[in-house]
N, C-alpha and C positions, 0 to 999 in steps of 0.2 A: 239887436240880439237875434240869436238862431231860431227857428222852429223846433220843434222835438222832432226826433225821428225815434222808429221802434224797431228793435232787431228780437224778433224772440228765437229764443234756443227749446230744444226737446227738453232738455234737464241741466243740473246744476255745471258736469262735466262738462259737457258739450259746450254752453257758455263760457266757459275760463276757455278752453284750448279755441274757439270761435276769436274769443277778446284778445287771446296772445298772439294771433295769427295777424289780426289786427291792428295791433299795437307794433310788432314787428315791420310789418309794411310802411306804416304812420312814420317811421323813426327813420326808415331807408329814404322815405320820400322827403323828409325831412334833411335828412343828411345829402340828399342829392342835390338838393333847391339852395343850401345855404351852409354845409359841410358840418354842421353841428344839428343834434337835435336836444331840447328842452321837455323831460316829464315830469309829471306832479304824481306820484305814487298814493297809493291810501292804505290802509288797514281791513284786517276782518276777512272771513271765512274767502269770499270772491276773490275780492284785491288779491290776498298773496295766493290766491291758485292761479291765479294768471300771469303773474309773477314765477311758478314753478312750470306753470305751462310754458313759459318762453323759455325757462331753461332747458326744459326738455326737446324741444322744438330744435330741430338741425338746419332750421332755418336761421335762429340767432346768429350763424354764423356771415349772415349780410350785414349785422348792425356792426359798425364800426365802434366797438365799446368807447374806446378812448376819448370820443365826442359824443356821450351823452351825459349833458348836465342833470343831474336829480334834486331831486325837490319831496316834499311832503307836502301833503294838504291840511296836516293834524299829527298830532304826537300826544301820549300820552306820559302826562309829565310824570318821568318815575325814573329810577338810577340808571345811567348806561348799562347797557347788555340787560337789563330787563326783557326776560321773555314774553311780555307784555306789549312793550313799544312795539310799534310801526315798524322804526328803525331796524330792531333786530330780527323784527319775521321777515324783512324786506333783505335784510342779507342774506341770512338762511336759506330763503329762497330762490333767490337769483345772485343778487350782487358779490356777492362771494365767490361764487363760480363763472362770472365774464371780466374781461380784462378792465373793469371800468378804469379811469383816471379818479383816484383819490379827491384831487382837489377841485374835480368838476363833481360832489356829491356832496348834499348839503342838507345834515340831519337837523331837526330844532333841538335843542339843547335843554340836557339830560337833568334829572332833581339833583343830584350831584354833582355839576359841571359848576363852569366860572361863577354861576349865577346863584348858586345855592336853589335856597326852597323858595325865591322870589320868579312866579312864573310868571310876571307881568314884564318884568327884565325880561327875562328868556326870549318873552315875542315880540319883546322889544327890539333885540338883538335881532330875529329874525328877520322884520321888517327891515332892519340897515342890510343885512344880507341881500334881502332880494333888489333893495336901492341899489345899491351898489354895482347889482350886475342886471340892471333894468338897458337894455340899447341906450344908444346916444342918440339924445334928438326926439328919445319918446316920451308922448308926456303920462305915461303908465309908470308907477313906480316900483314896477317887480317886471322881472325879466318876461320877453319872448314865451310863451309856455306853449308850447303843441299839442300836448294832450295832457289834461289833467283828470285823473280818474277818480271817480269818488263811488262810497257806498251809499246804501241806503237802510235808515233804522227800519222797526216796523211802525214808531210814531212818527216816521217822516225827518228824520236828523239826517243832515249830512256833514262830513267831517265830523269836525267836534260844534257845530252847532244846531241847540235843540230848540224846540218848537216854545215859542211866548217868553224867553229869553233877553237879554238884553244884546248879548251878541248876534243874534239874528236879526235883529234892528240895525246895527253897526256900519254907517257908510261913510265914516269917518278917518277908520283905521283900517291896514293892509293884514294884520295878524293881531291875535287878542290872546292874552292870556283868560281859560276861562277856567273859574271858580263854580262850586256847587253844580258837578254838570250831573244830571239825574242818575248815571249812570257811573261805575265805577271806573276807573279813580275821581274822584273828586274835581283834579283839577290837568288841566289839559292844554295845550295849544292849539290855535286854528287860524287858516287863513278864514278871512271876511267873506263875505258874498261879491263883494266889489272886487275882492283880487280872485277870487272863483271866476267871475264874470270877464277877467282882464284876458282870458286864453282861449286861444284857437279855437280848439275843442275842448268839449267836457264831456265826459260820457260816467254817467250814473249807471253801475254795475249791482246786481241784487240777483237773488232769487230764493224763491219759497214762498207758502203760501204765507207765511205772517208777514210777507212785505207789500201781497194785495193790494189791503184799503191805501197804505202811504202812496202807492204808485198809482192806482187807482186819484187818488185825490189829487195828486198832483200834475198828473196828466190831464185832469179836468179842469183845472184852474185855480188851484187852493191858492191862498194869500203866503209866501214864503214866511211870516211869521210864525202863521199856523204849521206847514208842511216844509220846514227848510230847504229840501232837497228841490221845491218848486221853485224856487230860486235861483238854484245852480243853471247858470244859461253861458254856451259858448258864443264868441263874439261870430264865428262862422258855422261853427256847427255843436249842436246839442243833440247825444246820441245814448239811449237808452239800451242795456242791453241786459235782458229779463231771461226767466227760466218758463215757460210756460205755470207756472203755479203759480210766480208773480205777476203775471200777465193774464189774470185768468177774466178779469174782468175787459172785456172784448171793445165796450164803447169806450171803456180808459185809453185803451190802447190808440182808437183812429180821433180821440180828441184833439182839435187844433192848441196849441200854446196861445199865450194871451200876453200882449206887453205886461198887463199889471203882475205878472209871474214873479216877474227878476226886478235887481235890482242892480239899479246903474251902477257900470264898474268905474273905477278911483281913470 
């Protein structure tokens, strides 16, 4: 698994337009090397500003929309078009406005869909999804991912997995439907640590100062059960991208990563 890397930003803005610029580049180099490129989208204040920062960005117009597959890391299980979901800030802010391909975009499934109010179906389903369009030949059972971006709480959650949890333990399964998650709603989908661990890269996007101590800890070596986000490890690269307040703690920042961080992907 990757090292950490650290990129700090001046402030919150600067970070999203820094990570979209980024994220832009990642998807052209992507699309040059193998004609498609593969992202894992997140939720929350950061995610979808980098999400409007590449809409806004006149540079989107390198990404070949029509081949890029999408994905979620986490969905919060609640009705489609819920202003809530991932999903719908995730169109709102970009996908609605580039040419994607429909059938290369692949939301987790809504409290109201085929599945009803059973959200263990739901990521059940999920997982045959991403089986489904895992490469030929690999022995990973979810697709190619080149960047999958994720948030980070201020107790250290990432996706929808939180700290001393049974889903944070989880190296058995590739998505979980998860129940009584501390935070509202209740119940949730998430990919696992081990299909977190199965992509390219992973970059953990945050800033403010209440996310500190979680980066702070995690950057030091916390036990991924304790600091879930300590766990999110890219198989080539693991890249950190802070606001100077969440980075404020300096020896966080040049701590080395530790095998015991992460946790082996599927």
């Amino acid at each position: 698994m990757s090292n950490d890397e650290v990129m700090v930003h001046s402030d919150a803005d600067v970070l999203t337009a820094a990570a979209a610029a980024r994220l832009i580049t990642r998807i052209v180099d992507a699309q040059r090397a193998r004609g498609v490129a593969s992202i894992v989208l997140t939720g929350g204040g950061t995610g979808i500003g980098v999400l409007r920062k590449v809409r806004e960005s006149p540079a989107n117009a390198a990404v070949d929309w029509s081949a890029v597959n999408v994905f979620w890391g986490d969905e919060r299980f609640l009705p489609e078009g819920d202003g809530e979901r991932n999903e719908t800030q995730a169109r709102e802010a970009l996908l609605d406005h580039v040419p994607v391909d429909p059938r290369r975009v692949h939301p987790m499934a809504p409290s109201d869909g085929r599945f009803g109010s059973d959200v263990d179906a739901a990521a059940e389903h999920y997982a045959e999804v991403l089986g489904a369009l895992a490469e030929a030949g690999s022995d990973r059972p979810v697709p190619r991912f080149d960047v999958l971006m994720l948030g980070v709480g201020e107790e250290g959650h990432t996706a929808s997995l939180f700290p001393a949890t049974p889903y944070v333990r989880d190296t058995e399964h590739v998505v979980v439907g998860v129940h009584d998650c501390p935070k509202p709603p209740a119940e949730r989908i998430s990919l696992t640590l081990p299909a977190i661990g199965s992509a390219a890269e992973v970059w953990l996007m945050t800033g403010g100062a209440g996310k500190a101590e979680a980066v702070s800890r995690a950057l030091g070596g916390a036990h991924a059960v304790d600091i879930p986000a300590a766990g999110a490890r890219g198989r080539e690269r693991t890249l950190w991208l802070l606001d100077r307040q969440a980075a404020a703690d300096s020896a966080a920042v040049t701590a080395p990563a530790t095998p015991e961080q992460g946790i082996t992907p599927p």
